[in-house]
C-alpha positions as CSV (number, residue, x, y, z in Angstrom):
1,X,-55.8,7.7,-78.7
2,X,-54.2,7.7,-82.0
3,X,-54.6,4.1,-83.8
4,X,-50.2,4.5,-84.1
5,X,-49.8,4.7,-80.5
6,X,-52.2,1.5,-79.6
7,X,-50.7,-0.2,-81.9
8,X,-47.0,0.8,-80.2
9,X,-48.5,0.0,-77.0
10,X,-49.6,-3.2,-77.9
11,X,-46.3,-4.3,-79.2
12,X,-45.2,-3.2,-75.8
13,X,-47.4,-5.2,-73.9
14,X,-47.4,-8.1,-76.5
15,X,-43.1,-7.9,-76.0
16,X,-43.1,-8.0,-72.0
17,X,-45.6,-10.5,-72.0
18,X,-43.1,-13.1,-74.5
19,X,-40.6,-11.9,-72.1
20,X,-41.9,-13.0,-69.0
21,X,-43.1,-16.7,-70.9
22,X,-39.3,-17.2,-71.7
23,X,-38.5,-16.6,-68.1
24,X,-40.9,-18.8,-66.7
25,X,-39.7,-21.8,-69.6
26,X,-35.9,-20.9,-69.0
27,X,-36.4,-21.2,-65.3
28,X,-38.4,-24.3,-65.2
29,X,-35.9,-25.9,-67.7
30,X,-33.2,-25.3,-65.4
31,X,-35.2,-26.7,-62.7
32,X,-35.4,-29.5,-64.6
33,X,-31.6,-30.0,-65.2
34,X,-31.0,-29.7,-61.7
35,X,-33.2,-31.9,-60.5
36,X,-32.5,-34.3,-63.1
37,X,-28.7,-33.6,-61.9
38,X,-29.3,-34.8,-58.4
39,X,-31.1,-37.8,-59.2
40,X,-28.0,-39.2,-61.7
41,X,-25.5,-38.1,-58.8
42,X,-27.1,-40.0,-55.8
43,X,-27.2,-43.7,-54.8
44,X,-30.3,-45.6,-55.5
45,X,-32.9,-45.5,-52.5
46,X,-31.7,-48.0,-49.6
47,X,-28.0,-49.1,-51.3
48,X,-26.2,-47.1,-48.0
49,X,-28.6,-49.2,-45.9
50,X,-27.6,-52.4,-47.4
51,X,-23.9,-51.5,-47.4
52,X,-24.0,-50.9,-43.7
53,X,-25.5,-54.3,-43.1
54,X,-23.1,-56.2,-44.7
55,X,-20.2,-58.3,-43.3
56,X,-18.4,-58.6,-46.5
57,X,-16.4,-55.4,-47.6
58,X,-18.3,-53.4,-50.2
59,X,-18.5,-50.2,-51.7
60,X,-20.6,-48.1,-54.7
61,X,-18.6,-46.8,-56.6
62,X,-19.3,-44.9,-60.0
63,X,-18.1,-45.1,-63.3
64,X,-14.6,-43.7,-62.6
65,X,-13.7,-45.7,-60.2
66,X,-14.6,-43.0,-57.2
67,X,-15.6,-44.6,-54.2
68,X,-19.0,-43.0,-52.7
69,X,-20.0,-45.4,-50.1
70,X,-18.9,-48.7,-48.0
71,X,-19.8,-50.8,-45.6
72,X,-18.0,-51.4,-42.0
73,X,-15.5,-53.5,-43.2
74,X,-14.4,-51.9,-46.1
75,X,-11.9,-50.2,-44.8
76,X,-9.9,-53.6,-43.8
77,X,-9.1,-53.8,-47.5
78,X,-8.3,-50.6,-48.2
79,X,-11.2,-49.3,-49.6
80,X,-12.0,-45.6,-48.0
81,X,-14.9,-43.5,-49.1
82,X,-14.2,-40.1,-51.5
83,X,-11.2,-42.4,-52.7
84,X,-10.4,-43.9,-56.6
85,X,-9.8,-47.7,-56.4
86,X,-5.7,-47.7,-56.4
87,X,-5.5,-51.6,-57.3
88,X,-4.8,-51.5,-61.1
89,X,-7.0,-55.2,-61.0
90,X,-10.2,-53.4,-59.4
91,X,-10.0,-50.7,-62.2
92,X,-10.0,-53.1,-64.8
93,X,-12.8,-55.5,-63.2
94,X,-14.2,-52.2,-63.9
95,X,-13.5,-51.3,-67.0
96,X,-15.6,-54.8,-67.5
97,X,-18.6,-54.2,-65.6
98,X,-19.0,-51.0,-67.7
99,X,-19.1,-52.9,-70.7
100,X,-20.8,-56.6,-69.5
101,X,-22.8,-55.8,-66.8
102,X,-21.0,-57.7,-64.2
103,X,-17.2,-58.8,-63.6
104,X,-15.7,-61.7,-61.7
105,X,-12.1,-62.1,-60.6
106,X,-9.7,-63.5,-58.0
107,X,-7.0,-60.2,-57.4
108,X,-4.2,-60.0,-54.7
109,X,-4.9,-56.6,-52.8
110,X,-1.4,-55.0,-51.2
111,X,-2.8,-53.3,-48.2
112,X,0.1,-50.8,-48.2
113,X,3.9,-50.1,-47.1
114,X,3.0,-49.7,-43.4
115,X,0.9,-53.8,-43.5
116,X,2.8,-54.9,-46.2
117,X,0.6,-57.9,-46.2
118,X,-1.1,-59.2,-49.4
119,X,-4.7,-60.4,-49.4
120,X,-6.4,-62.5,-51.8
121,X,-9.4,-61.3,-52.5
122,X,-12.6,-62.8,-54.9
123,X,-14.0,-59.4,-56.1
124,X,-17.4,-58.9,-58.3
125,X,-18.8,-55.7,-59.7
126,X,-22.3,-55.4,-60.5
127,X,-23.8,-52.2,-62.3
128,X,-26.7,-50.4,-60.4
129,X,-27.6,-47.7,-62.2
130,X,-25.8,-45.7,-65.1
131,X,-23.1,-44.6,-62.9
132,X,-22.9,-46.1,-60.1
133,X,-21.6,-50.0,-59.3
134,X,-21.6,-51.7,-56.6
135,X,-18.1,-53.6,-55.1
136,X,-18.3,-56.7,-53.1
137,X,-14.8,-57.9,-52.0
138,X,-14.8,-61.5,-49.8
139,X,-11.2,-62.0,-48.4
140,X,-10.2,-65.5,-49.1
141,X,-6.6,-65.5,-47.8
142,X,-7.3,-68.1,-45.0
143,X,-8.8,-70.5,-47.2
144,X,-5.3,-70.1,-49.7
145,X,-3.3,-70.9,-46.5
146,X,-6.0,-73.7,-45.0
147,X,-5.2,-75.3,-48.3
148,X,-1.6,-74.6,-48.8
149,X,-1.0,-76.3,-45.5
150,X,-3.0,-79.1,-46.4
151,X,-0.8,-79.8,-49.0
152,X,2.6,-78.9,-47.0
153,X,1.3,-81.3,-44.3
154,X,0.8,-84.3,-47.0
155,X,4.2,-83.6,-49.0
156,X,6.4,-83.4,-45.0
157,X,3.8,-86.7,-43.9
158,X,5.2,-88.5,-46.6
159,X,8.6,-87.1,-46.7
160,X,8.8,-87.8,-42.6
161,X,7.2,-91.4,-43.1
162,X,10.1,-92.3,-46.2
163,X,13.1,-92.0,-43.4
164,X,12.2,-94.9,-41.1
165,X,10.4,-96.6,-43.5
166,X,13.7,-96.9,-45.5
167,X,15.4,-97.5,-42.6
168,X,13.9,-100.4,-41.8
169,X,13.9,-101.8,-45.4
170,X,17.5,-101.4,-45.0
171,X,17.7,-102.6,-42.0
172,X,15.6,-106.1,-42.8
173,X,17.8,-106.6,-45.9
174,X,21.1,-106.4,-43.8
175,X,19.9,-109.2,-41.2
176,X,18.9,-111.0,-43.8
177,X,22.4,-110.9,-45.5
178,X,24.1,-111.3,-42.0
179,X,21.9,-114.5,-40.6
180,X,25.1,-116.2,-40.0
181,X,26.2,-113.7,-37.9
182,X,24.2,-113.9,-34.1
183,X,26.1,-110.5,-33.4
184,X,25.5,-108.4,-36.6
185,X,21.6,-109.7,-36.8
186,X,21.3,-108.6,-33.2
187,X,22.7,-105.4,-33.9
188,X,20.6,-104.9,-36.6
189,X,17.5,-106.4,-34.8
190,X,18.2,-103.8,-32.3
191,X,18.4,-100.7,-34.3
192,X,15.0,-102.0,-36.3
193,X,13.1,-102.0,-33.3
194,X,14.1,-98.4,-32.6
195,X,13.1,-97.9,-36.1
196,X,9.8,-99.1,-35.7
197,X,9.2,-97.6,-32.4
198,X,9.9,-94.0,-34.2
199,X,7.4,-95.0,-37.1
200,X,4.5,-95.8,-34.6
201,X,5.3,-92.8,-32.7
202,X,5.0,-90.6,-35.8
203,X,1.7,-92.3,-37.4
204,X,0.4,-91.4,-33.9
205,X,1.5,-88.5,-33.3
206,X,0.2,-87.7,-37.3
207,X,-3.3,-89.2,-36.3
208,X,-3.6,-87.3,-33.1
209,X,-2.9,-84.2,-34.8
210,X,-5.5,-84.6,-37.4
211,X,-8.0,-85.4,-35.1
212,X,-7.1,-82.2,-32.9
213,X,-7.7,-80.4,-36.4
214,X,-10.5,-81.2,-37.4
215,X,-12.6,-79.7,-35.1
216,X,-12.7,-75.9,-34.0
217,X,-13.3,-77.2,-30.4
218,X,-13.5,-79.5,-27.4
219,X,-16.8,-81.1,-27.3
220,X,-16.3,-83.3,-24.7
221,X,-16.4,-80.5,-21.7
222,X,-15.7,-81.4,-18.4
223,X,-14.4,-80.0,-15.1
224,X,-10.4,-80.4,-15.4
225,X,-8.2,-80.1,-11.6
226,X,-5.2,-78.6,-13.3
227,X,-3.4,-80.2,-10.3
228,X,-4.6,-83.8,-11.5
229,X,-3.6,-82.9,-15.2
230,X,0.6,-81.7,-14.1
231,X,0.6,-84.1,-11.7
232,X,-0.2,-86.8,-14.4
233,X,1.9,-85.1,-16.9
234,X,5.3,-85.2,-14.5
235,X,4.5,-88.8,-13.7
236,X,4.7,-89.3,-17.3
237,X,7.7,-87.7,-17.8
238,X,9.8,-89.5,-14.4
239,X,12.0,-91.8,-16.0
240,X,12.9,-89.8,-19.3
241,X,13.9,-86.6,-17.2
242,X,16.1,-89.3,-14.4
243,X,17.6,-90.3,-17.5
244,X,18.7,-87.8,-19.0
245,X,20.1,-86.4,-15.6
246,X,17.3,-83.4,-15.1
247,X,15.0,-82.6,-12.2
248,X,11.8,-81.9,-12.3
249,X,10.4,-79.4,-9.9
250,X,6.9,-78.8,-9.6
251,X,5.4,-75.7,-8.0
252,X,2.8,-73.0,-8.1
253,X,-0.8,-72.2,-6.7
254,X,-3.0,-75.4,-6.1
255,X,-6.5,-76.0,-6.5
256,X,-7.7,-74.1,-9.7
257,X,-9.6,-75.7,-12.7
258,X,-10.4,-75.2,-16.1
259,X,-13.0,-76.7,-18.7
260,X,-12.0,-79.1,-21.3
261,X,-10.7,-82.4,-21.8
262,X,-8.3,-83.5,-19.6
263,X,-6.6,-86.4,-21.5
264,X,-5.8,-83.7,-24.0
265,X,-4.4,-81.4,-21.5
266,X,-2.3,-83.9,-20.1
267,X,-1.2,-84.7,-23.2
268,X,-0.6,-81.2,-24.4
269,X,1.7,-80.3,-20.8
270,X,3.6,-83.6,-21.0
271,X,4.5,-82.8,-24.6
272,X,6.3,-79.5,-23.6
273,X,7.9,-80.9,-20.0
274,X,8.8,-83.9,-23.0
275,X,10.8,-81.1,-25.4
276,X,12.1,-79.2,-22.7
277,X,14.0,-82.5,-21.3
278,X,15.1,-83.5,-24.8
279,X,17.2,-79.7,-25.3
280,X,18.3,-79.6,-21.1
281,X,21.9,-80.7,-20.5
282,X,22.3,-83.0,-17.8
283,X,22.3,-81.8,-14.3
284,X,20.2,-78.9,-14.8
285,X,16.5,-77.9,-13.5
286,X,13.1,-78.1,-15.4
287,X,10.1,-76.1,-13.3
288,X,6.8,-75.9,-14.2
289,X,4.5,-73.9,-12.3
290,X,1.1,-72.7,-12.3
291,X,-0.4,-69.1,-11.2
292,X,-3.9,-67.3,-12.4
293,X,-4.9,-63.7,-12.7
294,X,-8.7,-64.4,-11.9
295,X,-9.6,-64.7,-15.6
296,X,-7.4,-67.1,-17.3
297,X,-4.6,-70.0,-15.7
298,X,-0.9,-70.0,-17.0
299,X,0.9,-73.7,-17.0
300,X,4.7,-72.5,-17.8
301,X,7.4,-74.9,-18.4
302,X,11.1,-73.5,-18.1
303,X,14.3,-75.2,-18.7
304,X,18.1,-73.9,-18.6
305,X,18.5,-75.2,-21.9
306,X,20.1,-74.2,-25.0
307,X,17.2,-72.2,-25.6
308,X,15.4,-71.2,-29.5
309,X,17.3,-68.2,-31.7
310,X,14.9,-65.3,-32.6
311,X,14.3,-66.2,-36.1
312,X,13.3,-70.1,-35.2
313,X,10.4,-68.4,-32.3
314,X,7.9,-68.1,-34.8
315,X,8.0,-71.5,-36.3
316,X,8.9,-73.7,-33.9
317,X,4.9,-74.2,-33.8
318,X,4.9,-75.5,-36.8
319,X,4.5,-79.0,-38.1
320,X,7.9,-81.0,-38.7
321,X,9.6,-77.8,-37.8
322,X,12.8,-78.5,-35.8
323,X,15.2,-75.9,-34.6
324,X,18.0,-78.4,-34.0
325,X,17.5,-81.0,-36.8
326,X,20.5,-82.8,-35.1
327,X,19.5,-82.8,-32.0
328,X,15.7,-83.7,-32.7
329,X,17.2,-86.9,-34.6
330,X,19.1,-88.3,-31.8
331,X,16.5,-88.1,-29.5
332,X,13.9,-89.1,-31.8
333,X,11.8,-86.1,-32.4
334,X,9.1,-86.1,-34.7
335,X,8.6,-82.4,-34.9
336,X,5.0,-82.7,-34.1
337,X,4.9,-81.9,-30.4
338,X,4.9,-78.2,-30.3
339,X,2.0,-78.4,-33.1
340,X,0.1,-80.8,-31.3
341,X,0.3,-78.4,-27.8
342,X,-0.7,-75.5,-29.8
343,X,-3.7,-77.0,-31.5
344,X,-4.7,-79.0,-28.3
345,X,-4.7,-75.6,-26.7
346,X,-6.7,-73.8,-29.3
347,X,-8.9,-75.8,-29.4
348,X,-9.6,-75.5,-25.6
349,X,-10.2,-71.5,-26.0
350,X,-6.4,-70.8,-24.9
351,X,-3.2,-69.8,-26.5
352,X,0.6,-70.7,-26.3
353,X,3.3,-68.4,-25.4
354,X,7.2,-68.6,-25.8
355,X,9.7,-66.5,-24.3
356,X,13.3,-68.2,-25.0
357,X,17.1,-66.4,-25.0
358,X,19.8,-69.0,-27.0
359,X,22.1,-70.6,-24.2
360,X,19.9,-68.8,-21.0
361,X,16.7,-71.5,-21.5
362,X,13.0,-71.4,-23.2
363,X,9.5,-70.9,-21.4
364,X,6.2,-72.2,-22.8
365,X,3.3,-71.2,-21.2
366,X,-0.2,-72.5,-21.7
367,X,-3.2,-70.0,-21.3
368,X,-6.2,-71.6,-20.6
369,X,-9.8,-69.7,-19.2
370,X,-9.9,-69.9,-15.4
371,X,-13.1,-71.9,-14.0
372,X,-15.1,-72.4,-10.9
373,X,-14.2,-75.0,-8.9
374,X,-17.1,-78.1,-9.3
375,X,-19.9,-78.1,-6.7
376,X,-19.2,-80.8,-4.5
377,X,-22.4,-83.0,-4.3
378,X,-23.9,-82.5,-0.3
379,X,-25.3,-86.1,1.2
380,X,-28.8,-86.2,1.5
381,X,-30.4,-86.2,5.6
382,X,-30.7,-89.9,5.1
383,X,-27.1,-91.0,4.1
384,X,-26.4,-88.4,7.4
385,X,-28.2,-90.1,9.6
386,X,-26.6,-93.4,8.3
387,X,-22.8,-91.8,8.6
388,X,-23.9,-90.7,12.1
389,X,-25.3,-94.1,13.6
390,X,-22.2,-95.7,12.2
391,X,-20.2,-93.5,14.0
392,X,-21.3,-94.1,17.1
393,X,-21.9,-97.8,16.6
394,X,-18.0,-98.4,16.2
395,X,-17.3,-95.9,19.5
């Protein structure tokens, strides 16, 4: 072969040869980008596993704000997955954590038109890799309203507390200025004992309240006849209702119990048979009956009174809250009764219920969990035998 032609074939072989190099590079460069590619664009190794775990609402999220993962609860707070944060506050805690690391803030979250509810929300992002983040959002609304009724419930003690205390300043001052008069300081003695009667029925009412706050539930348990606890809460209520001119009729299924304790219960179903006598007018009916569905026992209270408007149904619940200030002042009402039936009831695993049309009447019923009836305690052989000799001793 001609030295010109192995020199062209060479060249040949020398050129496919380069060729096939380049291929192999290019395609193992490419491989290399795409597995590189993957690895920026997926979540670090057992972050989905934590997220699912979690009670809290959390998310990753990456650098633009894209949401790629949450857990359960997540969604309570409007974060969905393949969705950007929407908050404007969330971005920018964002726009933080990209440059520090780490972001901290207290945001308000508006869950949309259709809740229309505002949450507050203590939100941290924490970086976990280059793009993604991670999102941890704790709702803290009940502690804002735990505390802003803390403070409501100090500012209306105190407001509540100045009206008889100022009354009976008032009221000591005048007796002493009419101490020649026997009629005037007997007038005046009079309406200071009312005074002070009102002031001890408030402080109590005010310390019975805060003990039925401050704990979740009943600890001292017991077997409760819920015939011994309306029987005890009419008797209780006999001489206000003959007073006033109302009857009180009593009816309903017999024999069922409930767990709990039962000077609270008492308390908590003479307190509505109480309000429902104060807003009766004379001559009318008050019923309170009792009925169970096999889970749970209802204790409703109706009167024919002049029943609770729409917009006061909701609050009539809650501390100090009076429908009828005018009323509740003549008849001494401390706006705490309600409150303390709802709590007392809560904390016995129930709930209150109100069903009231203005001028047709109002009906409260207490839900309490139905159950069983105690086990009466069977004599032993001896005591029988005992019983039985007795018996025929005296025949």
């Amino acid at each position: 072969m001609p030295h010109s032609q192995l020199l062209l074939l060479a060249l040949l072989v020398g050129v496919i040869i380069g060729a096939g190099i380049c291929t192999i590079l290019f395609a193992a460069l490419r491989a290399r980008e795409r597995a590189e590619g993957r690895s920026s664009s997926a979540l670090p190794d057992g972050v989905t596993a934590v997220l699912t775990s979690m009670d809290d609402a959390a998310a990753a999220i990456d650098a633009s704000g894209l949401v790629v993962a949450t857990s359960p609860s997540a969604h309570t707070l409007g974060v969905e997955e393949q969705t950007t944060l929407a908050n404007g506050g969330l971005r920018d805690l964002l726009k933080i954590a990209r440059t520090a690391g780490s972001a901290t803030e207290t945001i308000r979250l508006r869950l949309g038109p259709l809740q229309g509810q505002e949450r507050l929300v203590a939100a941290r992002v924490t970086r976990l890799t280059e793009r993604f983040f991670l999102l941890i959002l704790r709702d803290i609304s009940e502690q804002e309203r735990l505390e802003a009724m803390r403070q409501d419930f100090i500012a209306n003690t105190s407001h509540e507390l100045k009206t008889p205390v100022g009354a009976i300043t008032l009221l000591s001052e005048a007796i002493d200025f009419a101490a020649d008069d026997p009629d005037e300081v007997r007038r005046f003695a009079s309406r200071l004992t009312a005074e002070a009667e009102r002031l001890g029925q408030l402080t109590g009412r005010i310390m019975h309240l805060s003990r039925l706050q401050a704990a979740d539930a009943v600890t001292d348990l017991g077997d409760v006849a819920i015939d011994e606890v309306v029987t005890a809460a009419v008797e209780a209520n006999t001489v206000p209702a003959s007073g006033a001119g109302v009857e009180l009729v009593r009816g309903g299924e017999r024999g069922l119990h409930v767990r709990g304790d039962v000077h609270v219960l008492i308390e908590a179903v003479a307190n509505l048979i109480s309000n429902a006598i104060s807003y009766s007018p004379k001559g009318s009916r008050i019923g309170i009956g009792v009925r169970h569905d096999g889970v749970s026992v209802d204790i409703a209270v109706s009167d024919q009174g002049i029943g609770i408007a729409e917009s006061d149904q909701q609050r009539v619940f809650e501390r100090f809250y009076r429908a009828d200030q005018a009323r509740s002042r003549r008849t001494g009402g401390t706006g705490l009764g309600l409150s303390i039936v709802k709590h007392a009831v809560y904390r016995h695993g129930g709930e209150v219920k109100l069903w009231s049309q203005p001028e047709k009447g109002s009906t409260f019923t207490i839900r309490l969990p139905l159950s069983d009836p105690p086990e009466i305690a069977q004599p032993s052989h001896k005591e029988t035998k005992k019983a039985t000799r007795r018996t025929k001793e005296k025949a």
